[in-house]
N, C-alpha and C positions, 0 to 999 in steps of 0.2 A: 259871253263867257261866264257867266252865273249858272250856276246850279237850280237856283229854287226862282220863284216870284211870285209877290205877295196880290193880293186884291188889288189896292191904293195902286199898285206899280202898272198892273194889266189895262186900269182904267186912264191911270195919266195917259200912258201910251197910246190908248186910241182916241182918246180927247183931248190931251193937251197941257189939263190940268184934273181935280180931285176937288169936288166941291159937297162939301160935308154937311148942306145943310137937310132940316127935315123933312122937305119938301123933295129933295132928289132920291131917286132912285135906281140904281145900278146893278144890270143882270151879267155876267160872266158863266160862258160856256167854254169851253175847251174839248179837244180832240187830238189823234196824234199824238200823245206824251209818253214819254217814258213809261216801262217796267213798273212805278211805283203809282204811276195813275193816267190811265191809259186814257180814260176820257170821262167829264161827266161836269160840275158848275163848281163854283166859288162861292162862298160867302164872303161879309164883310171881316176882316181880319184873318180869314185864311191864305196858306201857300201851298204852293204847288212846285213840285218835282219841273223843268225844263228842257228839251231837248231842240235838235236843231231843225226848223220846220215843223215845230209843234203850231197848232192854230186855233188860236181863240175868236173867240164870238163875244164881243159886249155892247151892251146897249144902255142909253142912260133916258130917263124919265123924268120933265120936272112936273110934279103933281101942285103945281100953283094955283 
């Protein structure tokens, strides 16, 4: 029932948690979205517009 969602939120949700160290690295794609952003990636600290059955893609990288 939210409207928007941020980076941090799309990431916890497919990992669990949000681990902010230098070493990690987190890709965010989406598709399906709303009128305001139909499809296309995230950065760190960005949000996005939400709808129902919108679908994301993230992936995480630890460069250790």
């Amino acid at each position: 029932d939210k409207k928007q969602i941020n980076f941090a939120e799309v990431i916890i949700l497919a990992f669990g948690k949000y681990n902010d160290a230098p070493t990690m690295v987190y890709t965010v794609g989406y598709e399906d979205g709303p009128k305001q952003n139909l499809e296309g990636s995230m950065v760190k600290g960005a949000t996005v517009f939400v709808k129902n059955k919108m679908i994301f893609h993230a992936t995480a990288t630890d460069k250790s």
